[in-house]
C-alpha positions, 0 to 999 in steps of 0.5 A: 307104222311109220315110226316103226319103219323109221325105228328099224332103220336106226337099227339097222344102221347101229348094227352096220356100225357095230359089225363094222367095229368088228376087226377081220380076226374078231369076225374069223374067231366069231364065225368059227364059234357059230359055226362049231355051236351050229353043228353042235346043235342036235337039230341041226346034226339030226337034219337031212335037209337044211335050208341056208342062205349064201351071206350078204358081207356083214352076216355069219359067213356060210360058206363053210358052213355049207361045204361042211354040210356037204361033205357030211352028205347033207341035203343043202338048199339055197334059195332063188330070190323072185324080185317081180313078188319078193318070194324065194324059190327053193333049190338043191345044190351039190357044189358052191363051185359049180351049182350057183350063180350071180343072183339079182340081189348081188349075192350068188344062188342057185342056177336053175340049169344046174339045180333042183327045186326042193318043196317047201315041207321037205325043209327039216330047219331053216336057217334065216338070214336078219340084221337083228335079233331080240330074245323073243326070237324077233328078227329084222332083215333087209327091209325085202320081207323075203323071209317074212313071206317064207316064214309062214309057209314052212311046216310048223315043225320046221325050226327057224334058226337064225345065226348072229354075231352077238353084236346083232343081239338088241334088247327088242326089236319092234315087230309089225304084224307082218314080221315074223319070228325065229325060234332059236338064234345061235351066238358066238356067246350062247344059244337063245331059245325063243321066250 
């Protein structure tokens, strides 16, 4: 258990390294590929409600992706990180501008006074947030376990899509019995489908 911890750190920081190799218009040429590909993708355009998450620094940038889901009058939801149990409250947003907040994790969420909570099993795909990913649809995140506690609880028709710099693909991730898995994972180079 402890190699493996010890192993995702190594990871994670050889994949801070790499993006940060990363130059300011190689990340923009990037973001724009990823975020074509995903409103390309016919899960993704057939979606009414879609979970996204507001990017940590190193991570596919959202939020155009969000104002352009929003000004094709889809459903986005954000979630409210809960530090006391590691869980996630999800909630609708209407506008970046004015519908979020600074949130404890240094990244802004939903403010509850402006925004509604949405059930788990309305979420039609979930788009998840990780540092690296594997063919296999393995994925290792912050170290929180957020997602990992989330994961299980959405509808198994729900798909898990994970957006990633082609540099935060490896060979395999080492997974515990607690990690769980994305079904899809969208590049600046291609589209994996979980083998």
């Amino acid at each position: 258990m402890e190699g493996i911890q010890e192993k995702k750190l190594e990871i994670r920081n050889e994949i801070g390294k790499r993006l940060d190799s990363l130059s300011g218009s190689d990340r923009l040429k990037k973001n724009k590929i990823i975020t074509e590909r995903l409103f390309d993708f016919a899960n993704f355009l057939e979606a009414k409600i879609s979970l996204l998450y507001m990017d940590l620094g190193y991570e596919v940038k959202t939020d155009v992706i969000i104002k352009k889901c929003l000004s094709y009058n889809k459903v986005v939801v954000l979630p409210a990180f809960l530090e006391d149990n590691y869980r996630m409250k999800l909630m609708k947003i209407d506008n970046l501008d004015t519908s979020l907040r600074p949130g404890p994790r240094g990244v802004q969420e939903p403010n509850p006074a402006r925004c509604k909570l949405v059930p788990i099993e309305q979420i039609d795909i979930a788009i998840i947030p990780g540092i690296a990913f594997d063919e296999k649809g393995g994925r290792i995140g912050s170290g929180k376990g957020y997602y990992d506690r989330f994961i299980p609880d959405l509808a198994i028709t729900t798909r898990k899509v994970a957006l990633a710099f082609e540099e935060q693909v490896i060979p395999q991730v080492p997974m515990e019995s607690h990690d769980k898995h994305v079904d899809i994972i969208i590049t600046d180079e291609r589209i994996i489908y979980k083998i």
